[in-house]
MMTF fields as JSON, N, C-alpha, C and O atoms, coordinates in Angstrom:
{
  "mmtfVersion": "1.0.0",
  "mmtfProducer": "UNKNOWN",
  "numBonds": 315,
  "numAtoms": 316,
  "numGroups": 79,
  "numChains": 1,
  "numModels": 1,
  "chainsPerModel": [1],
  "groupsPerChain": [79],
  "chainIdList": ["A"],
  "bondAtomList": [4, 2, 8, 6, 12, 10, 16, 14, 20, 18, 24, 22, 28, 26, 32, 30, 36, 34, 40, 38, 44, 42, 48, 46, 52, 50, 56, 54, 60, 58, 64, 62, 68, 66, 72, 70, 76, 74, 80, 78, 84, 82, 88, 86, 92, 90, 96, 94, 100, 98, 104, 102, 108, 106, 112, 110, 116, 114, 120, 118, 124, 122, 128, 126, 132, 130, 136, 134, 140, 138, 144, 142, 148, 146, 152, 150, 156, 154, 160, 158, 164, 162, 168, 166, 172, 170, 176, 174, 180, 178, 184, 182, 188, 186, 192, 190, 196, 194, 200, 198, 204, 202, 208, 206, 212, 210, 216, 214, 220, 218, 224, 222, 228, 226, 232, 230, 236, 234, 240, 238, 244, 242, 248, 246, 252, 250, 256, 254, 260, 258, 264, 262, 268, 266, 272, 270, 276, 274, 280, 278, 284, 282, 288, 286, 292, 290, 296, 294, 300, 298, 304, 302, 308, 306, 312, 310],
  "bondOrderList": [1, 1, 1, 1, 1, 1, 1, 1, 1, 1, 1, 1, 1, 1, 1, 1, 1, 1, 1, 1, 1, 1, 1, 1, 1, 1, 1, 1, 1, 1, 1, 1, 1, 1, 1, 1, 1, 1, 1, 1, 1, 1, 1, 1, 1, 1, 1, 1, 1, 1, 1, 1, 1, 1, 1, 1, 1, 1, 1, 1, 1, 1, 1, 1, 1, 1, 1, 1, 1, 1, 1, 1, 1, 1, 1, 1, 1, 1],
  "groupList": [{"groupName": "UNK", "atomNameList": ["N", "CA", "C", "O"], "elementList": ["N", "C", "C", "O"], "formalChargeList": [0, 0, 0, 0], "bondAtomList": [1, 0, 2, 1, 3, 2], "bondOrderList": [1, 1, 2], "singleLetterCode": "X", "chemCompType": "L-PEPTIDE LINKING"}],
  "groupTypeList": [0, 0, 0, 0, 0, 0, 0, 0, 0, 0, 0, 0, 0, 0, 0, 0, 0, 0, 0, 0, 0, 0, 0, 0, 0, 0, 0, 0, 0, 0, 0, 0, 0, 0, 0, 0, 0, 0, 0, 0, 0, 0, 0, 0, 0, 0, 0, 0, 0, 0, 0, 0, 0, 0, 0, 0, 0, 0, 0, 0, 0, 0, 0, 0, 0, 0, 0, 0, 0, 0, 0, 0, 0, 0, 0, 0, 0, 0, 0],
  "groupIdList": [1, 2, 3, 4, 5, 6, 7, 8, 9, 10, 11, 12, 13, 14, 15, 16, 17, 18, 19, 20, 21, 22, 23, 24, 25, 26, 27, 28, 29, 30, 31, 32, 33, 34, 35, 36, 37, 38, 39, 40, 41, 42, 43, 44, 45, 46, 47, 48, 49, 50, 51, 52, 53, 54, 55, 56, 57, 58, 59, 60, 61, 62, 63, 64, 65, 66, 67, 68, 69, 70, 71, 72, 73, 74, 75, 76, 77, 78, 79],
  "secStructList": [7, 7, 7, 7, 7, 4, 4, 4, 3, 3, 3, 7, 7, 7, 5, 6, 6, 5, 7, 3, 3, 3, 3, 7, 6, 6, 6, 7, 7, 3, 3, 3, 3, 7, 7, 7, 7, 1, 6, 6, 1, 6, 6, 4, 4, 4, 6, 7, 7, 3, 3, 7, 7, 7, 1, 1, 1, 7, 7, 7, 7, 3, 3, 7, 3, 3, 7, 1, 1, 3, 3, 3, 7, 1, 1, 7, 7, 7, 7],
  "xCoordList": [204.653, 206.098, 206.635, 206.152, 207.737, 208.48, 209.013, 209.2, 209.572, 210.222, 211.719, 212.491, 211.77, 213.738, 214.423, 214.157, 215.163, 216.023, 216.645, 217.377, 216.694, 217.362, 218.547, 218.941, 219.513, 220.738, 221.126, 222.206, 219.896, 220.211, 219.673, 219.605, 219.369, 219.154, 220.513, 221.553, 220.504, 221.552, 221.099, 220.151, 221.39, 220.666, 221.002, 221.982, 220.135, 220.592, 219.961, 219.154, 220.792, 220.145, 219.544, 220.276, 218.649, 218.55, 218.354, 217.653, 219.013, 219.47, 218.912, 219.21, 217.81, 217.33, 216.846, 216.035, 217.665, 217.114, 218.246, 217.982, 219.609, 220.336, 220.022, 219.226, 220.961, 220.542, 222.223, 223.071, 222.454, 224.116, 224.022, 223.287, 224.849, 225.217, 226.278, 227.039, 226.135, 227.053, 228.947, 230.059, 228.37, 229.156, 228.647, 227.568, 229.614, 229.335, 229.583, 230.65, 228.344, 228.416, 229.203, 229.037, 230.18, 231.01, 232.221, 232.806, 232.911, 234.243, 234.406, 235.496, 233.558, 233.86, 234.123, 234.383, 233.85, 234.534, 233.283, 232.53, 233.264, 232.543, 231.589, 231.605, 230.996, 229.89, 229.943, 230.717, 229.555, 229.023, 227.764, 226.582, 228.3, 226.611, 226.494, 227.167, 225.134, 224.789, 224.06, 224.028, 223.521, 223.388, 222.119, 221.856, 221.07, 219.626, 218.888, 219.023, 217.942, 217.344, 216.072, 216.14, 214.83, 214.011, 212.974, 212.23, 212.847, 211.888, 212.33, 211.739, 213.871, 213.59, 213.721, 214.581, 213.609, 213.847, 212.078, 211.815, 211.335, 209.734, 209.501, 208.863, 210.344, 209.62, 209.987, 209.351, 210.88, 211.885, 210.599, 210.054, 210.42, 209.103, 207.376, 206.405, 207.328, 206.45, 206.528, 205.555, 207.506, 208.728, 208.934, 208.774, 209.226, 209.933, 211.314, 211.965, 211.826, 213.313, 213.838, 213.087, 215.074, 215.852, 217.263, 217.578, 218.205, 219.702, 220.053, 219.47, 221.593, 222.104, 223.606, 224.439, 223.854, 225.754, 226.652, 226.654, 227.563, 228.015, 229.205, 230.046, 228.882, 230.247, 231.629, 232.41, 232.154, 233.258, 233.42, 234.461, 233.135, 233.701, 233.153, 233.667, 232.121, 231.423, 230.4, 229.843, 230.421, 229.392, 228.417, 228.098, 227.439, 225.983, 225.106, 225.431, 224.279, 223.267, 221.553, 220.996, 221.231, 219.399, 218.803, 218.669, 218.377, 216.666, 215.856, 215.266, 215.332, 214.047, 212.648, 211.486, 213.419, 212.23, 213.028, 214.212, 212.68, 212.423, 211.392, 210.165, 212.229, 211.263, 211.931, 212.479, 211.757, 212.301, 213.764, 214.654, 213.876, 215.369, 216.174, 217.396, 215.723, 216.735, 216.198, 215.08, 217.503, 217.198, 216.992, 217.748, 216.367, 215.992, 216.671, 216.212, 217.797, 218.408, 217.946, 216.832, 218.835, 218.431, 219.59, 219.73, 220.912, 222.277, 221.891, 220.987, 222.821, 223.095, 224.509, 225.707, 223.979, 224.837, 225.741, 226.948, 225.17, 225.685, 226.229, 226.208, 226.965, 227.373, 226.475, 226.895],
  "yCoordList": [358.733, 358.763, 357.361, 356.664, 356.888, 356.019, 355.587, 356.572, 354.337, 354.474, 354.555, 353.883, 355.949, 356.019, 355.044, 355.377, 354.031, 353.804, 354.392, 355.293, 354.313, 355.542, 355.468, 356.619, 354.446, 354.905, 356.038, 356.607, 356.194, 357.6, 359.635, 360.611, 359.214, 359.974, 360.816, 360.169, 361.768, 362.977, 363.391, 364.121, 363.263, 363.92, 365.902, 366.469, 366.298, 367.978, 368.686, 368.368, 369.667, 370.452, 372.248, 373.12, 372.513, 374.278, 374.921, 374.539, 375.806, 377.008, 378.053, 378.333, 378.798, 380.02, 379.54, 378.621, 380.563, 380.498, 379.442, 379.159, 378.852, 378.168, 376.656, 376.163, 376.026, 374.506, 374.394, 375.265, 373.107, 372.6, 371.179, 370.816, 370.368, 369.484, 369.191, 370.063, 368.092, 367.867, 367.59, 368.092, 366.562, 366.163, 366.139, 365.63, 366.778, 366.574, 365.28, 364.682, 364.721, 363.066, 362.963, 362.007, 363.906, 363.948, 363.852, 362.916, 364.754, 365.002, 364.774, 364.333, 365.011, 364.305, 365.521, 365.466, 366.819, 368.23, 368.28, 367.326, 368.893, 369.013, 370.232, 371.219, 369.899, 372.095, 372.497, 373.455, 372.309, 372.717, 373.529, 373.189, 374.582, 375.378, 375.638, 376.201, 374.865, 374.796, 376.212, 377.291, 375.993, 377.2, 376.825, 377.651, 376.18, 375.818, 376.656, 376.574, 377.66, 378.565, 377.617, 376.408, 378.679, 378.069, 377.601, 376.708, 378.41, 378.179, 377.387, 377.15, 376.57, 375.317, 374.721, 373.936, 374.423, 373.783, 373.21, 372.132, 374.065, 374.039, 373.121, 372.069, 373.883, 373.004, 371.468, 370.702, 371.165, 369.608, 368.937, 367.837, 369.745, 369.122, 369.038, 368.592, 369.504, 368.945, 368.163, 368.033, 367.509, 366.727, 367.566, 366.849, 368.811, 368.754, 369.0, 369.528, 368.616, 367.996, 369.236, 370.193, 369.545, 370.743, 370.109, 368.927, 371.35, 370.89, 371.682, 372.677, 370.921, 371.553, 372.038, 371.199, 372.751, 372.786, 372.969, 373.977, 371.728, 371.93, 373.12, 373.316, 373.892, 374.667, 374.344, 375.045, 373.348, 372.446, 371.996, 372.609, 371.136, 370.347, 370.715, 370.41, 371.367, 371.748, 370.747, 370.826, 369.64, 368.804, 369.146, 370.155, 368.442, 368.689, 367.431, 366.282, 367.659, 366.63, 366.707, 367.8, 366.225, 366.114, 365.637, 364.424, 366.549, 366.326, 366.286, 367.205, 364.866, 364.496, 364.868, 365.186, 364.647, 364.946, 365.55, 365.804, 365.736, 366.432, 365.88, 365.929, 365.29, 365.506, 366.813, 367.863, 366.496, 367.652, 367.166, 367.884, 365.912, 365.149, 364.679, 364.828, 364.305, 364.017, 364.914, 365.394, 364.981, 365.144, 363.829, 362.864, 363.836, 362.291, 362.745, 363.584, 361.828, 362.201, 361.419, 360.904, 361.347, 360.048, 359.35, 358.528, 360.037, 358.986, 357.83, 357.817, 357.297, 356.342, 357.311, 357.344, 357.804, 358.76, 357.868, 358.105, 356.76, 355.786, 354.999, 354.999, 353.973, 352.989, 351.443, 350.359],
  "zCoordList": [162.428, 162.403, 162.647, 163.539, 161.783, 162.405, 163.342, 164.056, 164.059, 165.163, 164.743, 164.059, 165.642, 165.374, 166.496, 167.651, 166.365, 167.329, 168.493, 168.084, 169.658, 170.831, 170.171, 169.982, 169.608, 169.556, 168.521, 168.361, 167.853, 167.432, 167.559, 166.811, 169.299, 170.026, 170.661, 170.783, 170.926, 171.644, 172.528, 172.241, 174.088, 175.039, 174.851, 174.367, 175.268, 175.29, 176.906, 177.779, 176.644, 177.599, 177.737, 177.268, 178.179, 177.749, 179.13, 180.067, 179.037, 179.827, 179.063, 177.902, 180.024, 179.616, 178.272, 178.158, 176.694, 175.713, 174.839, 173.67, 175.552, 174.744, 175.04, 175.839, 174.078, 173.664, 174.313, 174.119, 175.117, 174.875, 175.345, 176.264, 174.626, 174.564, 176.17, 176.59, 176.725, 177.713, 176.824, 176.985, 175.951, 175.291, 173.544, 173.237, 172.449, 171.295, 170.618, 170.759, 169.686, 169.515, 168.447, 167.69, 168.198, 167.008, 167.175, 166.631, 167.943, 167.786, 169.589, 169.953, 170.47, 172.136, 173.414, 174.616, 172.223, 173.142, 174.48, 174.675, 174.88, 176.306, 176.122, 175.387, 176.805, 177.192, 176.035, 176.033, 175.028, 173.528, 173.38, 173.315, 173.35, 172.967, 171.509, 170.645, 171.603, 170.202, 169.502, 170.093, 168.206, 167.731, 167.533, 166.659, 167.677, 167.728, 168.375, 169.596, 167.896, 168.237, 169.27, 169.488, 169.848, 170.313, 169.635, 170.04, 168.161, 166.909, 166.143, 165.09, 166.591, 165.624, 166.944, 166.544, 168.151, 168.264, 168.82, 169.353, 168.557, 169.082, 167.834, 167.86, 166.315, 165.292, 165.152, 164.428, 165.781, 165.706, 166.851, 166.759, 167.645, 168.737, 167.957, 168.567, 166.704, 165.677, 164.812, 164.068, 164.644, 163.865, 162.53, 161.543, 162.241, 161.47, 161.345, 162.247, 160.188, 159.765, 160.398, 160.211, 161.203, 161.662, 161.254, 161.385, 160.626, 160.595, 161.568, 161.998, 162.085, 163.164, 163.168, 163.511, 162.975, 162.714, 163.882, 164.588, 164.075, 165.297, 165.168, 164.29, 166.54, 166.361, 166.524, 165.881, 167.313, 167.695, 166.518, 166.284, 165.137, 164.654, 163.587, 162.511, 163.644, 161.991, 161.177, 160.082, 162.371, 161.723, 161.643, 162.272, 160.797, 160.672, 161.122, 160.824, 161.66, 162.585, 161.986, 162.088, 161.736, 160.728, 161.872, 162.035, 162.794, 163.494, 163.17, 162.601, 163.451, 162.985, 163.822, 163.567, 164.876, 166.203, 167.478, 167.261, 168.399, 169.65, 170.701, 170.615, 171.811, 173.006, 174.327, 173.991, 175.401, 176.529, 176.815, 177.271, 176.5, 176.936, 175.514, 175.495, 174.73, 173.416, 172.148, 171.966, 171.248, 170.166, 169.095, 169.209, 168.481, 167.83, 165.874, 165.099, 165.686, 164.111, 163.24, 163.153, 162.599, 161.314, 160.949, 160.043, 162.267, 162.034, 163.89, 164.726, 163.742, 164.653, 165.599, 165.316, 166.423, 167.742, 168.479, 168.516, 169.121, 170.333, 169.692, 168.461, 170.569, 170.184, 170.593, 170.187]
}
């Protein structure tokens, strides 16, 4: 695998069986629970490609990878 840049990392967090965002890297809303199951999100932790649709803003996010603390994309998240 390539090296992705951190700045285009998303920290996340999971509770029980959900995924949420502290903050969405899109639109800035808060406590975002995402719609990322645990079977993609096991498969994003094999690297494969996962889309993600935010519910707040409707964006879409391309995971490339997965560790226990970020999601790893293929946009530039941070500044």
């Amino acid at each position: 695998m390539d090296v992705i840049p951190f700045q285009h990392t998303w920290p996340y967090e999971r509770v029980m069986e959900d995924i949420y965002f502290d903050t969405c890297p899109k639109c800035g809303r808060e406590q975002v629970l995402t719609h990322l199951k645990p079977h993609s999100l096991k498969a994003a932790f094999e690297g494969v490609k996962t889309s993600l649709n935010l519910p707040c803003c409707h964006a879409t996010l391309t995971i490339l990878h997965a560790d226990d603390d970020y999601l790893w994309t293929n946009e530039p998240l941070r500044k």
